[in-house]
Steps between C-alpha positions, in 0.01 A plus 500: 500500500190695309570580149464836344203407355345415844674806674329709228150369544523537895605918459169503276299313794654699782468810266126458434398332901689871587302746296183242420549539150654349185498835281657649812783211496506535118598847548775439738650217363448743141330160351116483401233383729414171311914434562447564865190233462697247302795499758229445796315247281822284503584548851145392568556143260828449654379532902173369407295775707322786390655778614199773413188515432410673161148717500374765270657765723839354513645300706520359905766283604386105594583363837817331325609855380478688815702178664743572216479918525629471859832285383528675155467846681798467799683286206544780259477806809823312630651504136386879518718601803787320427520721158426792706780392723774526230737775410290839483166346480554456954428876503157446363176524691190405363180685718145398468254789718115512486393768195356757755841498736696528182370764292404757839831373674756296381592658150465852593780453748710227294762777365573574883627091517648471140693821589631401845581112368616608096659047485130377536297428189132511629240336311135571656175349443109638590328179543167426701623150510662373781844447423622116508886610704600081444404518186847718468301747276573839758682572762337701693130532470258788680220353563168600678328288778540384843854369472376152560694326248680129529885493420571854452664776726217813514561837651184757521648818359195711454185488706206616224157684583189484294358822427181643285661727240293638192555807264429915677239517244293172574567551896332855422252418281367179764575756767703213685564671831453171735539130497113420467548758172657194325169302511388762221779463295618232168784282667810351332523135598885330442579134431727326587657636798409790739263611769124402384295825577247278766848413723601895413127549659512298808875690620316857430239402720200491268228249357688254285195372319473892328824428351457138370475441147178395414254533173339846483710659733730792432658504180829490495788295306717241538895470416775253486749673723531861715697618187188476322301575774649843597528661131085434503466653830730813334239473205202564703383120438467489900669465829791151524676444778896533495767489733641730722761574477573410116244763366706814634600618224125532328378650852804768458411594130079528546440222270351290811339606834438296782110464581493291810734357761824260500410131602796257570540246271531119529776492253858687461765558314771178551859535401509104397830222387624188527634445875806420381586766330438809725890557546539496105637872435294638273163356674653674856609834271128519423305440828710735667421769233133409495485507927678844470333682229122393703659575833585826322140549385297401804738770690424727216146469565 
């Protein structure tokens, strides 16, 4: 039987192995940092491992920790759902969705759901991580990719297209009539996910090499999402790729234009939980919304 003591010092490990930070678990747990560190300190003396590896920009877990994440992680996800399973709390349904899908997609359309199914609390998160279902942190998580993923039921709900997009006023001013035009123009480049601009390249049917990034080339800049990546492109800072079709609505106001052609993308949109728990209510009550309101729009289109 663990103590409190040793209960508490495990939420602080599986709190900081989650968000790779001790002022992060601080925060959550509403204790300080150096009380996140003290907690791991003794869970370290006690197993006799080092569980990370502390570094002047923070901290990595040590082989020991990420043996410990794993159990620590379906431990307290398991704790998670059976709270969720009690009383009121069973109507809840915790979302996780890639930024880009939902800012252009998801929450625009949410009030439709909420309206339709009034009983379910719906808490939503815009993560580019990829959300750990086992870990019992979501319950449904939208995720972009191939679908390839071990121990998880995945259904492709929206096939994306990458597409050049920039402001009217740069695509004027660069006089970007064609495909080759692009060569002449600054390009936005997006980490960490997304179609790179050479792949973008070869399914146009030009040069790759023209659109490689490379010293001395065009100028251009470089983003941490297609968030990011299409309010520069609205800016003037030069022309990002986004994906059809999540940038309607900016096509439809004249904020973006298209300046090139639609290339299929490796990855899609994934409507992604725990196999076990596609016949829960509120998980069916949402896929069949989602499959309906993008059967709606690809009709609409």
């Amino acid at each position: 039987m663990l103590t409190s003591r040793e209960l508490l010092a495990l939420q602080a490990f599986e709190l900081a192995a989650r968000t790779g930070s001790f002022k992060a678990a601080g925060e959550e747990l509403h204790i300080t940092a150096s009380a996140v560190s003290h907690r791991i300190a003794g869970l370290e003396r006690q197993l006799g491992e080092k569980l990370f590896e502390r570094g002047p920009r923070g901290v990595v877990l040590a082989p020991a920790g990420r043996q410990l994440a794993g159990t620590t992680g379906r431990a307290f996800g398991e704790l998670a759902r059976a709270m969720a399973q009690q009383g009121e709390g069973s109507r809840r349904l915790r979302v996780s969705a890639v930024p880009i899908f939902a800012s252009h997609w998801l929450l625009p359309r949410l009030g439709q759901f909420l309206d339709a199914h009034p009983a379910i609390e719906l808490q939503v998160e815009a993560s580019p991580r990829m959300a750990d279902m086992e870990a019992g942190l979501v319950d449904v998580a939208l995720r972009y990719g191939d679908g390839s993923w071990p121990d998880v039921a995945a259904e492709k709900v929206l096939e994306l297209r990458a597409v050049p997009v920039t402001s009217p006023a740069l695509a004027r001013r660069l006089k970007l009539k064609t495909p080759i035009d692009l060569l002449r123009a600054p390009l936005v480049r997006v980490s960490p996910f997304g179609m790179s601009w050479t792949e973008w390249a070869k399914g146009a049917g030009l040069a790759p090499d023209g659109f490689a990034e490379r010293r001395g080339g065009t100028k251009g800049v470089q983003v941490d999402g297609m968030g990011p990546a299409l309010r520069a492109a609205m800016h003037g800072l030069g022309v990002a790729l986004a994906f059809d079709p999540l940038i309607e609505s900016e096509i439809a106001s004249g904020a973006l234009v298209r300046v090139g052609p639609q290339v299929p993308t490796q990855g899609h949109i994934w409507f992604v939980c725990r196999s076990r728990e596609r016949s829960v209510p509120t998980i069916r009550a949402l896929r069949r919304w989602l499959v309906d309101e993008i059967a709606a729009m690809t009709a609409a289109a």
